[in-house]
N, C-alpha and C positions, 0 to 999 in steps of 0.2 A: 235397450238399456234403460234399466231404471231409473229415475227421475234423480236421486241419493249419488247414483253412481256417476250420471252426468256431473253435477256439485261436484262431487270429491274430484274426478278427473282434474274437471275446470281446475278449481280449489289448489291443487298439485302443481298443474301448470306453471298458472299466471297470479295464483293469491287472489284476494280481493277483487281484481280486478277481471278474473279467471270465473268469480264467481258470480260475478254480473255477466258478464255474458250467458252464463249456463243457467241463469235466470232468465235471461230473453229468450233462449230456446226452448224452456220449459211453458212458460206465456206461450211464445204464438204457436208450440206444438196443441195446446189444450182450448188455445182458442179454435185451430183448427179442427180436433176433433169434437166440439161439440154440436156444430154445422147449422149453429144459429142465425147464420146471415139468411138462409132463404125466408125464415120468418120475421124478419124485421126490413121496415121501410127502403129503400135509399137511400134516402138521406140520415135514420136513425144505424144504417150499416156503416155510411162514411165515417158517421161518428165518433162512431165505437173503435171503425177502425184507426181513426185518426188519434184519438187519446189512446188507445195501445199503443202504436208506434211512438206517439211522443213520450208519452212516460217509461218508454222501455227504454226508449234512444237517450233520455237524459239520467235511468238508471243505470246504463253503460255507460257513457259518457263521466258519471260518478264513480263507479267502480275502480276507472282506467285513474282518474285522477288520485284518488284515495291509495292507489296501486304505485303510481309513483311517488307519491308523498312518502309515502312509508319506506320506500326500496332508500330516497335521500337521506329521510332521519338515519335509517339504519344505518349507512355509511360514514354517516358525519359522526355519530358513536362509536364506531369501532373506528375511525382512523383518532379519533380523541385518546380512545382506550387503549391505541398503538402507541400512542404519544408520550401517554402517560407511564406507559411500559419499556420503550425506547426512546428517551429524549434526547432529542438531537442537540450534538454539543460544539461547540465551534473549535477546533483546537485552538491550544494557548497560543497566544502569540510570545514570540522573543521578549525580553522586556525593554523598557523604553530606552534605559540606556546601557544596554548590551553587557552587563553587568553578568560574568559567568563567575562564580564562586572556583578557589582558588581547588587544585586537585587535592581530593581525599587521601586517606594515608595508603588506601587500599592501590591507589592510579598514579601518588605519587613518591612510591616507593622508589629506592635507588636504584634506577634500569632506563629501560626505553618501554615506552607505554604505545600504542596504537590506540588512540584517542578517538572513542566514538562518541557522537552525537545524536541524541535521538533525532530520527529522521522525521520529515513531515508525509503524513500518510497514517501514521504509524498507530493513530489511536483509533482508527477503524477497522472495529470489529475481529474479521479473519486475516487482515493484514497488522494486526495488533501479533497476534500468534506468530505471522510470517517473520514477523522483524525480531521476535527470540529465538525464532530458530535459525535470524540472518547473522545474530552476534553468535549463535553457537558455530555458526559456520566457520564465520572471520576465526574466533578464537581456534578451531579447529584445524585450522590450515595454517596458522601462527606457529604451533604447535608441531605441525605434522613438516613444515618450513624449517625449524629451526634443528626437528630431528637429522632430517635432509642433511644440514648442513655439517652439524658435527659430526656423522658419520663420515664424510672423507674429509675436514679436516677438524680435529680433536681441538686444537688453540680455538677455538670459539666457541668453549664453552662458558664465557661471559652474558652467551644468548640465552641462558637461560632466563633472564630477566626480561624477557622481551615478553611481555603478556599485551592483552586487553584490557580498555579502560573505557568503561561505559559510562557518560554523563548523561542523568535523565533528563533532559532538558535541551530545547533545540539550540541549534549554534546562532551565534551572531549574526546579526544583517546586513551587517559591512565587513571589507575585507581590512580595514583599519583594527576596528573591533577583534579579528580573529587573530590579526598580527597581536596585538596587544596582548592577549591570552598568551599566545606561543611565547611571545616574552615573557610573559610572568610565572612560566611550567617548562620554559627550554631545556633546562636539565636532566625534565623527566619527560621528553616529548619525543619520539623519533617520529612520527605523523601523524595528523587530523586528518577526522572524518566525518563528511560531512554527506546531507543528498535527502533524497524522494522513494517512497516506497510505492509501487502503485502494480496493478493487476493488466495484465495484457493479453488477450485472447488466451482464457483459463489459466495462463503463466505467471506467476507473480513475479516481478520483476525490481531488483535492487539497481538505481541508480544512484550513484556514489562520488564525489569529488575528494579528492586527494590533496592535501597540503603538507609542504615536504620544503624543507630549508635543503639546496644545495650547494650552498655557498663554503667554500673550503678553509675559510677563515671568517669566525663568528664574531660580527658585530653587533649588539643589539641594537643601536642607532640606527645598522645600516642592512639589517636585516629585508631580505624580498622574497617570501614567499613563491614555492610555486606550484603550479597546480595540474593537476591531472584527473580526468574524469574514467569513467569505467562503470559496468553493467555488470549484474551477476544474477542469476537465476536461483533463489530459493526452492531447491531439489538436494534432494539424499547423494546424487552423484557428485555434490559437489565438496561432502565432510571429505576432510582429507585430504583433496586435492588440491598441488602446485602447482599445476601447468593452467596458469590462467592471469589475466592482466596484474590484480593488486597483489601474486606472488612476486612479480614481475619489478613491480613501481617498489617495493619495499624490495626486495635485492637491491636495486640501484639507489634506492635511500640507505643500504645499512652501507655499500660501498662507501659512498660519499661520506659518512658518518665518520667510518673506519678510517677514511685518507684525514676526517679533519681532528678525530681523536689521535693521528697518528701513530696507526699499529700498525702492523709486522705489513709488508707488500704481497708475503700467502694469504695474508688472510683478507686484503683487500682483490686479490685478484682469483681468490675462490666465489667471491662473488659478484665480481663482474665475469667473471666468465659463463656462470649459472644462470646471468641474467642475460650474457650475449644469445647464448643459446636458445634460452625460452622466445627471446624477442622474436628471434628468426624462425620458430614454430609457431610462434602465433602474428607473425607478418607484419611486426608492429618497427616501420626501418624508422619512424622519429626519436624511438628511444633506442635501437642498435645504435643510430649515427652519436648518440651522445656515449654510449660503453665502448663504442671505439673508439673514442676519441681520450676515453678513460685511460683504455688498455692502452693505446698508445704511449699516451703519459707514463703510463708505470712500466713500460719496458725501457722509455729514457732514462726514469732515474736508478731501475737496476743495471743500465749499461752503462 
């Protein structure tokens, strides 16, 4: 191998550092063929051989150094010029004093709104994408829920006003705070939404808390929130779909609604009975035990 080809190899390898070495090879291969040691002394042989070795050893030794010097600088450059391309941003925090702007004309139209809050998670990156295609979800099973409903029975077609109400800004940090909201939008609120968006072994994963008055006589003094959590998977299987917890918690929110606006007894027990059903396909007997005790109620006062 030629002397150019050794270099380059080296050069390719290790850089710099590649090519100090492939210079020490090239040294003691031509010190050894020129086979000057039998015509020189012993001690002008040690010599010779001694300052080659030293000056080769702290020509490598320079190589290797200058070799990782430059590999650092390089890296401290490019994660700068990452920086400067991706800066990392801290999401906003709540504000200091829980101060949510009153609903828009679009959220606080005359209905029941399904009030969401942007969640925390939510500004990174591909979970920024995840969480619009989490509201097209919700809005889509709203939707696909309220179709459900009027088709066997026709008197609820008041639900058409039941939409999505997306607030860009995260919720409260007290549950004083959220109350306070509910009180000042009650008329156009049938539930908060509130939660975490995060990634789970390649899964993206919607974790969600529910806030739901169901108290059957509305006092705003004495108003007590309640709450209910629930998970959803951001996946295509899920536009559409009612057989799942938060089709579940909003049945038993429009029932209570129904018994405390005081409408017709079909139309409060078309939907406890859709949500007795659901509960018991999806195994969930804390909220059957409360629809039963619903439906109980409502066969006393029709008997």
């Amino acid at each position: 191998m030629a002397d150019i080809d050794i270099l380059r190899a080296a050069g390719q390898v290790a850089g710099i550092g590649g090519l100090a070495i492939g210079a020490l090879i090239i040294v003691f291969k031509e010190v050894i063929r020129k086979n000057i040691f039998p015509n020189l002394t012993k001690q002008n042989a040690y010599r010779l051989l001694r300052l080659i070795v030293v000056l080769v050893f702290f020509l490598a030794i320079s190589g290797i150094v200058a070799w990782i010097y430059v590999n650092i600088a390089s890296n401290s450059v490019s994660t700068s010029k990452e920086a400067e391309t991706h800066p990392l941003t801290k999401p906003p925090l709540p504000d200091s004093n829980d101060k949510i702007e009153v609903l828009s004309n679009e959220c606080g139209q005359q209905g029941y709104a399904v009030t969401l809050f942007k969640y925390h998670g939510s500004e990174q990156g591909e979970l920024s994408i995840a969480f619009n295609q989490f509201q097209g979800i919700i809005k889509d099973k709203i939707v696909a829920l309220v179709q459900e409903i009027k088709a066997s029975n026709s008197n609820c077609f008041y639900l058409d006003k039941l939409h999505l109400c997306y607030i860009n800004q995260y919720s409260p940090s007290s549950y004083d705070s959220i109350l306070q909201y509910w009180n000042s939008n009650s008329k156009s609120i049938l539930e908060i939404l509130t939660g975490t968006i995060f990634s789970k072994e390649g899964t993206v994963i919607v974790g969600s808390r529910a806030y739901f008055n169901d108290a059957i006589e509305y006092h705003k003094s004495q108003t007590n929130l309640k709450t209910m959590n629930f998970e959803l998977r951001v996946s295509p299987d899920e536009f559409g779909a009612t057989r799942d917890l938060h089709s579940l918690i909003t049945l038993y929110i429009l029932a209570i609604d129904a018994k405390r606006s005081k409408l017709s007894n079909d139309i409060i027990a078309e939907y406890l009975s859709k949500a007795f059903t659901l509960s018991k396909d999806l195994g969930r007997d804390d909220l059957r035990v409360l629809i039963e005790k619903e439906l109980a109620t409502l066969q006393e006062n029709r008997s």
